[in-house]
PAMI-81608 format. One record per residue (C-alpha): x, y, z; residue in one letter. Coordinates in nm, 4 decimals. Layout:
BEGIN
x	y	z	residu
X	Y	Z	a
...
//
This chain:
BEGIN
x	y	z	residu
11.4113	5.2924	3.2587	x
11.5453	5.6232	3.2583	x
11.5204	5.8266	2.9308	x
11.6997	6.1193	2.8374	x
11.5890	6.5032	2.7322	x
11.8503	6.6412	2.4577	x
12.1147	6.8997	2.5829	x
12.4190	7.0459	2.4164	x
12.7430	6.9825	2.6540	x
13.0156	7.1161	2.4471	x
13.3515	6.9060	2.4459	x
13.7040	7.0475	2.4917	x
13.7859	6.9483	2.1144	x
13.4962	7.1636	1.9700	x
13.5434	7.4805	2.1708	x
13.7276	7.7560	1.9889	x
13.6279	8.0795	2.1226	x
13.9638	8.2629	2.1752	x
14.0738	8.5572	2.4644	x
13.9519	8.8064	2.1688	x
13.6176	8.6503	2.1026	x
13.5619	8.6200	2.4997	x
13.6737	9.0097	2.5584	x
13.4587	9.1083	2.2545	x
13.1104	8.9269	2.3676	x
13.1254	9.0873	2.7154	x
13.2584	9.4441	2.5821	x
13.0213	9.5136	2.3420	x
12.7078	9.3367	2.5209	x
12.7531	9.6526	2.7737	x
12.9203	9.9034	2.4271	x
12.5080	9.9679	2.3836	x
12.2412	10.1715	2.3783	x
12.1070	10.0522	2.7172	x
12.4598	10.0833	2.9397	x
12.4508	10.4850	2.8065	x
12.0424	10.5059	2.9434	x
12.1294	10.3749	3.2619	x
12.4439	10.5440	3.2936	x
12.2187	10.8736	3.2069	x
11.9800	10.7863	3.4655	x
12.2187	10.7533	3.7863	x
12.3076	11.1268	3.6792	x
12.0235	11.1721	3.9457	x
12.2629	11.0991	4.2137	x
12.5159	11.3436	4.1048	x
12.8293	11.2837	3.9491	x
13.0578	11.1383	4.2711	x
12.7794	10.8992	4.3799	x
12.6860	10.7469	4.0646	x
13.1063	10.6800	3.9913	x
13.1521	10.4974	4.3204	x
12.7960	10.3089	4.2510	x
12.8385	10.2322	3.9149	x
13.2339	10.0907	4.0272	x
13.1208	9.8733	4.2925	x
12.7705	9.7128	4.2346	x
12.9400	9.6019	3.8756	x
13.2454	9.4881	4.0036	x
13.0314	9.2432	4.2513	x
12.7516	9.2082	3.9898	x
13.0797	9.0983	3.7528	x
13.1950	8.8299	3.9829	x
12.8708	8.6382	3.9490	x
12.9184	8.6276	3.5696	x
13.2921	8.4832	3.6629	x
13.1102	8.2222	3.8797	x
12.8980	8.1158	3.6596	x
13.1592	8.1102	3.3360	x
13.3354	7.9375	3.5330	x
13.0116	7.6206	3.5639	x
12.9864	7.7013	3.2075	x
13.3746	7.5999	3.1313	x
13.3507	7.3142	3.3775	x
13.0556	7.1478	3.2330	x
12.9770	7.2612	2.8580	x
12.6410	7.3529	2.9337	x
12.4308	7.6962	2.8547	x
12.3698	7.8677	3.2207	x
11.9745	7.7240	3.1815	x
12.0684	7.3521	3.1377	x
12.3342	7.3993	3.4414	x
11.9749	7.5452	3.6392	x
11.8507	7.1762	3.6250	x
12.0965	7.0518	3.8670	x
11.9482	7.2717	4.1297	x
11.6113	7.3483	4.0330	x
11.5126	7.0090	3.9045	x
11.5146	6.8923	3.5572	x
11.1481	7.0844	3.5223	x
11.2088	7.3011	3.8462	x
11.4465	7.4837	3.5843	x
11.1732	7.5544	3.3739	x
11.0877	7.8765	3.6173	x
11.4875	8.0416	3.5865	x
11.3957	7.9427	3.1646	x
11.1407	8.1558	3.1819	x
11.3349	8.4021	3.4010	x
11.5623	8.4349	3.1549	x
11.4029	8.4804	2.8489	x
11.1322	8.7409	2.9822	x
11.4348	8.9360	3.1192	x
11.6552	8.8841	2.7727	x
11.3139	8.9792	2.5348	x
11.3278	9.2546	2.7531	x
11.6363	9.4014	2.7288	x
11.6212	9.2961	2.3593	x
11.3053	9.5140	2.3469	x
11.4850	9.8319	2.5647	x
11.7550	9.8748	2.3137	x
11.5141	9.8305	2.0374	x
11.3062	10.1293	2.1674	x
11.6303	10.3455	2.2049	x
11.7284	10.2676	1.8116	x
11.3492	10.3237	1.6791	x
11.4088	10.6505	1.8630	x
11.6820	10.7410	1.6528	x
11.5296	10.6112	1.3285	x
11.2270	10.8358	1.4025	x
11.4805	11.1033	1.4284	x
11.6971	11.0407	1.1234	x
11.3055	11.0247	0.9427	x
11.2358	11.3814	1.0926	x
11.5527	11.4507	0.9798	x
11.4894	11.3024	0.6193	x
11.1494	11.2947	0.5260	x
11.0119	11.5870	0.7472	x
10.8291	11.2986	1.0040	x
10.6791	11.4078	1.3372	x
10.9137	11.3438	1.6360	x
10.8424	11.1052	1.8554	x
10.6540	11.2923	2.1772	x
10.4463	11.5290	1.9155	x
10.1495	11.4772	1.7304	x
10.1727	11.2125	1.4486	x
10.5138	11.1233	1.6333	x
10.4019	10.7242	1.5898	x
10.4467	10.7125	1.2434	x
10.8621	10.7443	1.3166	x
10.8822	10.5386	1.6365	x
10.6593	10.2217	1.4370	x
10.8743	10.2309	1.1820	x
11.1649	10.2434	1.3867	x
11.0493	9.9141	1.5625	x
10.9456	9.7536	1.2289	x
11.3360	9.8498	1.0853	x
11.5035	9.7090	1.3940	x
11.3089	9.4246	1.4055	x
11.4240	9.3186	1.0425	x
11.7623	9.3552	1.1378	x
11.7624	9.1807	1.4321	x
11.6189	8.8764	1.1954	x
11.8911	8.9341	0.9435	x
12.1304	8.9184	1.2499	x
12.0217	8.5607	1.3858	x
12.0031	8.4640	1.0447	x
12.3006	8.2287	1.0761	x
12.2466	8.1192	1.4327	x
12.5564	8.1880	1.6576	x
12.8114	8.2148	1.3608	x
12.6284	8.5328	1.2665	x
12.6054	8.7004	1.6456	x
13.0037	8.6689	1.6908	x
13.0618	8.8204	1.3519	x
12.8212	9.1199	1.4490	x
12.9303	9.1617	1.8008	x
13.3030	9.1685	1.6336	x
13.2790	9.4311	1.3692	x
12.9859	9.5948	1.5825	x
13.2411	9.6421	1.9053	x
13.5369	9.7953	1.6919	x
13.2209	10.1102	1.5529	x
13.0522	10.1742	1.8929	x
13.3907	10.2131	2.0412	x
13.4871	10.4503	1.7745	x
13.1546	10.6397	1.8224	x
13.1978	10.6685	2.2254	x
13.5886	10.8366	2.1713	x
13.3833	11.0731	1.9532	x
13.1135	11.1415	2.1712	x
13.3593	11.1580	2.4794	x
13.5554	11.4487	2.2641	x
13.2485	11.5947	2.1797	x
13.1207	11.6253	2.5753	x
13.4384	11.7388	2.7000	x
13.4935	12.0112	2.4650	x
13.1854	12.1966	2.5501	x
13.1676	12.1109	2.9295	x
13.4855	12.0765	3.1548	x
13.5054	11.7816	3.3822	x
13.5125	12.0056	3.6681	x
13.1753	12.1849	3.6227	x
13.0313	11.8045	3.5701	x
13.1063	11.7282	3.8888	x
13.0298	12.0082	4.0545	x
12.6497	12.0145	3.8843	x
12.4007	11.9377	4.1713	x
12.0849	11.7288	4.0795	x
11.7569	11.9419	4.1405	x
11.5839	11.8089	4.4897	x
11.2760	11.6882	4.2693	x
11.4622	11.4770	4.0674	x
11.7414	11.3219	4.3490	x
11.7669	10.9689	4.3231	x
11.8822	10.7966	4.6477	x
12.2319	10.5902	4.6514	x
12.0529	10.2039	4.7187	x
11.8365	10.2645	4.4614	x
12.0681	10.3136	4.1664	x
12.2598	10.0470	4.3560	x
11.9562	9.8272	4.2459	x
11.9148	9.9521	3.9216	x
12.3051	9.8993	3.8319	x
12.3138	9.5723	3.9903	x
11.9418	9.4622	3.7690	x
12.1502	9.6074	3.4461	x
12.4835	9.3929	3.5073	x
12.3191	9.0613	3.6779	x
12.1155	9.0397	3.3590	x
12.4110	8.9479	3.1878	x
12.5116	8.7000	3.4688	x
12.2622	8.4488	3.3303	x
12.4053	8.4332	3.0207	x
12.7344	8.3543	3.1257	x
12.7816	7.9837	3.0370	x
12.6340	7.9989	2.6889	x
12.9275	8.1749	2.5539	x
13.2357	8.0584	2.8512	x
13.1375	7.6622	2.7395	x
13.2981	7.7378	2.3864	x
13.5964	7.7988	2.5938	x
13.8966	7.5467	2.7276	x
14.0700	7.7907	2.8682	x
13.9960	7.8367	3.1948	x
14.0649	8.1851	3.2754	x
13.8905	8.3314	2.9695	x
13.6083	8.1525	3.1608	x
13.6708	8.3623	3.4330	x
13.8789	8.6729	3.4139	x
13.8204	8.7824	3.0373	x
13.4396	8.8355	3.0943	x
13.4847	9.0227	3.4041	x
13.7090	9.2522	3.2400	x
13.5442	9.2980	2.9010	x
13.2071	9.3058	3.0927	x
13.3686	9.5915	3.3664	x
13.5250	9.7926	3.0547	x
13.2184	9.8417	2.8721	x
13.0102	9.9520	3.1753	x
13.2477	10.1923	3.3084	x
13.3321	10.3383	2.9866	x
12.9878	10.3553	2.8390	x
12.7966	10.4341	3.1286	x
13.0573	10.6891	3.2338	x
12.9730	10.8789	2.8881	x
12.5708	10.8426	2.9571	x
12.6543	10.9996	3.2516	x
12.8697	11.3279	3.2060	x
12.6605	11.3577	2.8471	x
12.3734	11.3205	3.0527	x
12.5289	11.6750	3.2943	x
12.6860	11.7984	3.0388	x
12.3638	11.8766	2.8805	x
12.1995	12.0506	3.1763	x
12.4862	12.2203	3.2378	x
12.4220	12.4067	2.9006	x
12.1140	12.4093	2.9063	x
12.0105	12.4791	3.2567	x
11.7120	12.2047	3.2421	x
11.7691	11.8215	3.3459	x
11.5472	11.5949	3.2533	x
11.5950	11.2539	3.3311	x
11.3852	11.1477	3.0875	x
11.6309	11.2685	2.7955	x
11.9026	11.0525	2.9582	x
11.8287	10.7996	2.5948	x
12.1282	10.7810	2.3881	x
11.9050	10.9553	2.0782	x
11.8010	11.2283	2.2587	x
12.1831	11.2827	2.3868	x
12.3349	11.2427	2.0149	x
12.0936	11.4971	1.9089	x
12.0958	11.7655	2.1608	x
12.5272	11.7555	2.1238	x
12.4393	11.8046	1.7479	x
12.6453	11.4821	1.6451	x
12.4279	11.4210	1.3504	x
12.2434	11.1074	1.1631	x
12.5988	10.9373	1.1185	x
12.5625	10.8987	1.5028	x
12.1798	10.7908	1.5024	x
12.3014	10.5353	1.2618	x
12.5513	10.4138	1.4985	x
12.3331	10.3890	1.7525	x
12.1026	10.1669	1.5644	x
12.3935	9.9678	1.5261	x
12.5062	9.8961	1.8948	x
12.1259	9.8139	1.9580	x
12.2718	9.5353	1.7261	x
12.5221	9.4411	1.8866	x
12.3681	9.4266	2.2376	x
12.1042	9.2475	2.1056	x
12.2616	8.9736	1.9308	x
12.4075	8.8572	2.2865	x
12.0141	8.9302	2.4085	x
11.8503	8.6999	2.1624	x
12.1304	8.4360	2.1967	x
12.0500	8.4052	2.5602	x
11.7078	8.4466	2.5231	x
11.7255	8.1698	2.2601	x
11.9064	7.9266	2.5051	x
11.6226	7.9399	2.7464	x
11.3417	7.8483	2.4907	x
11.5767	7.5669	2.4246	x
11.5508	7.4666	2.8056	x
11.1928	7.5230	2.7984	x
11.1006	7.3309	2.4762	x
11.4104	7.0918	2.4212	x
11.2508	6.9979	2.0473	x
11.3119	7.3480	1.9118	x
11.6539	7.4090	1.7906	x
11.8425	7.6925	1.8325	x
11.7922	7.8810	1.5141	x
11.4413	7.8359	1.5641	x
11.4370	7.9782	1.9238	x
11.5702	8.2612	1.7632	x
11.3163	8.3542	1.5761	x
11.0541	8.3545	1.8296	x
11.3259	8.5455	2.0310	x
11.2997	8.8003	1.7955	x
10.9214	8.8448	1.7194	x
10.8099	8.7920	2.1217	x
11.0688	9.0906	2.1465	x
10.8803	9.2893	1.8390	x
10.5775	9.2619	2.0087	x
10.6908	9.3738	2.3753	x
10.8905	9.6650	2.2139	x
10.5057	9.8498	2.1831	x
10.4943	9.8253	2.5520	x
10.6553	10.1665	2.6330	x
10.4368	10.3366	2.4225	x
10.1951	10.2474	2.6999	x
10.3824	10.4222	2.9588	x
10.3467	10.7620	3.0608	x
10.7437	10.8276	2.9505	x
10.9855	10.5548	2.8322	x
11.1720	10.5954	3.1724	x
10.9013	10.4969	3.3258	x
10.8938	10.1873	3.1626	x
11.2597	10.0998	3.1928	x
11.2730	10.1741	3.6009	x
10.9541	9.9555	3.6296	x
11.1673	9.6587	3.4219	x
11.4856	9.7235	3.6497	x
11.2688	9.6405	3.9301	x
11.1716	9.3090	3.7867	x
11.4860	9.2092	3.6751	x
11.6852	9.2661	3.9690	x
11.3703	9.0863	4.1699	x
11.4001	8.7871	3.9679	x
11.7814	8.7103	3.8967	x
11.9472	8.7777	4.2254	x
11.7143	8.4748	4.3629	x
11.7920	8.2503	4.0422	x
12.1703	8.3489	4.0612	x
12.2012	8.3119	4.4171	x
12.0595	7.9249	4.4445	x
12.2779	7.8317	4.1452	x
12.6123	7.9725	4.2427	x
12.5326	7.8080	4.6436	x
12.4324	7.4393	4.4527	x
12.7164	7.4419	4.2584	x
12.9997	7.5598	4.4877	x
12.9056	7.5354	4.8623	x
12.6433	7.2205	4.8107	x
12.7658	7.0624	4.5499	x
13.1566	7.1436	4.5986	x
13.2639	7.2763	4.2463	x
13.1246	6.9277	4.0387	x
12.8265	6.8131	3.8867	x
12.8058	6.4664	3.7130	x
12.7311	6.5996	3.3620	x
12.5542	6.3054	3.2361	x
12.3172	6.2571	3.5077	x
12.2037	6.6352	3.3499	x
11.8914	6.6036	3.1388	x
11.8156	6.2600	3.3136	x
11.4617	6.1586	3.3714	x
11.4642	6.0198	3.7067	x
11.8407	6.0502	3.7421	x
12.0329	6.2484	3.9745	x
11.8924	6.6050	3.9717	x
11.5540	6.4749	3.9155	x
11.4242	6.5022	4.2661	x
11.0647	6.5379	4.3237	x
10.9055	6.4358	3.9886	x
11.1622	6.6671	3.8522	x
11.1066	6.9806	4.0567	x
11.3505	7.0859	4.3121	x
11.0965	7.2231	4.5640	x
11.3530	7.3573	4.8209	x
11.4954	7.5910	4.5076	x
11.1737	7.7088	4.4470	x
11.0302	7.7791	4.7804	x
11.3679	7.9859	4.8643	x
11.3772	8.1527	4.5323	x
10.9644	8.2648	4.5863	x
11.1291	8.3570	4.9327	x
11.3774	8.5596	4.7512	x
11.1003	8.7538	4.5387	x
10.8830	8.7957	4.8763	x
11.2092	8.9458	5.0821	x
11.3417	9.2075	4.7426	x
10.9218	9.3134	4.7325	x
10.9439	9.3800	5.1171	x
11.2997	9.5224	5.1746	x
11.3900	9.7087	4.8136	x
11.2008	10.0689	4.9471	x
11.3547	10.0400	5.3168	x
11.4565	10.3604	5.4254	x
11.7609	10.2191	5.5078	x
11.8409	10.0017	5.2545	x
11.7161	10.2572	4.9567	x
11.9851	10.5454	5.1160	x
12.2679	10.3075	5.1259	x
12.3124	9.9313	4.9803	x
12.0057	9.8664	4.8416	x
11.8550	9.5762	4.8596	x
11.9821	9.3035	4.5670	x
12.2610	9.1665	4.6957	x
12.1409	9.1195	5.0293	x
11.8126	8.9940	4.9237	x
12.0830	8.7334	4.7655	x
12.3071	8.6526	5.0433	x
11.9600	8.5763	5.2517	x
11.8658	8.3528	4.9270	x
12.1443	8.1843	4.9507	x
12.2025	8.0887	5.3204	x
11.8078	7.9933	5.3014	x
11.8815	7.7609	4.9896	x
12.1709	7.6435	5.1486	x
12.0199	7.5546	5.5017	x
11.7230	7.4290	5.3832	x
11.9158	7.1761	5.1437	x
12.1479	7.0603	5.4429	x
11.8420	6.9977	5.7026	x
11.6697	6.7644	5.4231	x
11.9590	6.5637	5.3023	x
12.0929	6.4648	5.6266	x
//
């Protein structure tokens, strides 16, 4: 007799997430602190290159997130229940995992940023240390300890309280980033940004921050379903995310980027290492009311962050409920936000997490796009999902195939991600996927025949 482990399809009569809500999630998950760092980073590559990457590895990266709305509005289920179909019932237990290291992580990256500006606003304040000089930990500690209570206060509701914060949180930041725009602008001309030329040292080649863009937006592929199953309309499955998603990368990396120049322009001195929103808002003089806002997008990223990151303990340990999940979302995040002070520079820190995001999810979102569309042809039986020895069950649960071509997938990003070739022109992410997926693909077809 087949039993049955709990999961949360959604009907069509209890989804009410409108176009706004939709546009709103996707916008302000990239209106944050970490969209501005990365955008500061691919200033490495020079104005010109870093547009046309930043354009086209999130426009592809985008269409993933499209994809896998689109599962999300067909079958009601978070993006980590949808995982069992192809990776087994407990084969999905490794994308879980996946997802909620990468999710605590990014949770933990925009945590850093804000304690950054909170140990600013207390130099500013009370006199504290900076963070980078002597009895700089003081700030930075309490930062994390500040953030960390309002990222508690944030869950505090479950999901009711994420879509209130990530709707009044959207309408600020975007307020803040016209400011900050007008701010850049008026003190450097768009023409001298792009004519700025990165010092040789510092030069980073164009497949790399083709990697790191594509690690940045695919993170928010796996999160896809849990918000597009509180849909019934199909396109805000499908179109609204890609265009709320593509808006707030453009326009908020685009600003980490010529604030980024801008500021070594004046100065004569880049240093990608002050390519952090709080270093940024303080060297154009913009003041605490800007810290502050920047301790509120950290927010507003994060409530999407800990959502996701929520849904995956779910998946992993089906006898926790959401609200729960949340809360040891939010202290496993705590605890990992320490890790950069480990690190030679926080840049450091966040290239060496790129790297293992973009290893990890281009595998996962490769074998469940390819189940679902080319193997599966656009339908899963819904009810056979979360069946012990049902349909998706496979071997004892585990979908071996999936996880032999998604350790595959790891193997071939390790191997082919510092190619000469590949680093100085498409990188190595999305082909490491299209190799994932023909492998998953073939593999599945040989077997079942």
């Amino acid at each position: 007799m087949s039993t049955k482990s709990p999961i949360t399809a959604i009907p069509m009569a209890k989804r009410h997430n409108t176009v706004w809500d939709m546009f709103a999630t996707w916008a302000g998950a990239n209106a944050n602190n970490g969209t501005w760092f990365v955008g500061g980073v691919l200033a490495a590559c020079g104005f010109a290159v870093a547009l046309k990457v930043l354009v086209w590895s999130s426009a592809l990266s985008y269409v993933f997130l499209s994809l896998i709305g689109y599962i999300g509005y067909r079958t009601g289920l978070s993006t980590m229940e949808i995982a069992r179909a192809s990776f087994g019932e407990r084969g999905s237990y490794i994308p879980s995992l996946v997802n909620m290291t990468q999710f605590i992580g990014w949770t933990a990256v925009n945590t850093f940023i804000a304690a950054q500006s909170i140990s600013v606003i207390c130099h500013e304040l009370l006199g504290w240390p900076l963070w980078g000089h002597h009895g700089g930990w003081l700030g930075i500690i309490s930062g994390i300890v500040v953030m960390s209570i309002l990222h508690i206060l944030s869950v505090a509701s479950g999901s009711k309280s994420i879509q209130m914060i990530e709707r009044i949180g959207m309408l600020v930041v975007f307020v803040f980033v016209i400011w900050e725009t007008v701010v850049v602008l008026k003190s450097v001309s768009l023409a001298e940004i792009a004519h700025w030329q990165v010092p040789a040292k510092f030069k980073m080649s164009t497949g790399a921050a083709v990697d790191y863009v594509a690690a940045f937006n695919l993170a928010w592929v796996t999160a896809g379903a849990d918000f597009t199953r509180f849909t019934k309309i199909k396109h805000n499955a499908t179109v609204t995310p890609w265009i709320g998603a593509m808006l707030g990368v453009l326009w908020f990396a685009a600003i980490g980027l010529i604030a980024t120049i801008a500021i070594a322009v004046t100065s004569g001195v880049y240093d990608p290492n002050n390519s952090d929103p709080s270093t940024i808002a303080t060297k154009l003089g913009l003041g605490i009311v800007a810290l502050l806002v920047i301790v509120l997008t950290s927010m507003t990223a994060n409530a999407v962050n800990l959502l996701a990151a929520g849904s995956a303990i779910t998946n992993l340990f089906p006898k926790i409920n959401l609200k729960h999940a949340l809360w040891i979302a939010v202290t496993l995040a705590t605890v990992v936000t320490f890790i950069p002070l480990f690190f030679d520079s926080f840049l450091a820190a966040f290239e060496t997490f790129l790297d293992y995001v973009a290893m990890v999810l281009g595998p996962t979102i490769a074998i469940i796009c390819t189940d679902f569309y080319l193997l599966k042809r656009r339908h899963y039986a819904v009810e056979q999902i979360g069946q012990v020895n049902g349909q998706y069950w496979y071997h004892n649960g585990v979908n071996w195939i999936a996880i032999v071509a998604f350790g595959l997938g790891l193997i071939g990003y390790l191997l082919t991600h510092q190619l000469p070739f590949l680093a100085n022109t498409i990188g190595a992410t999305f082909l490491d996927m299209l190799m994932c997926s023909l492998l998953y693909a073939g593999l599945m077809k040989l077997t079942t025949k």
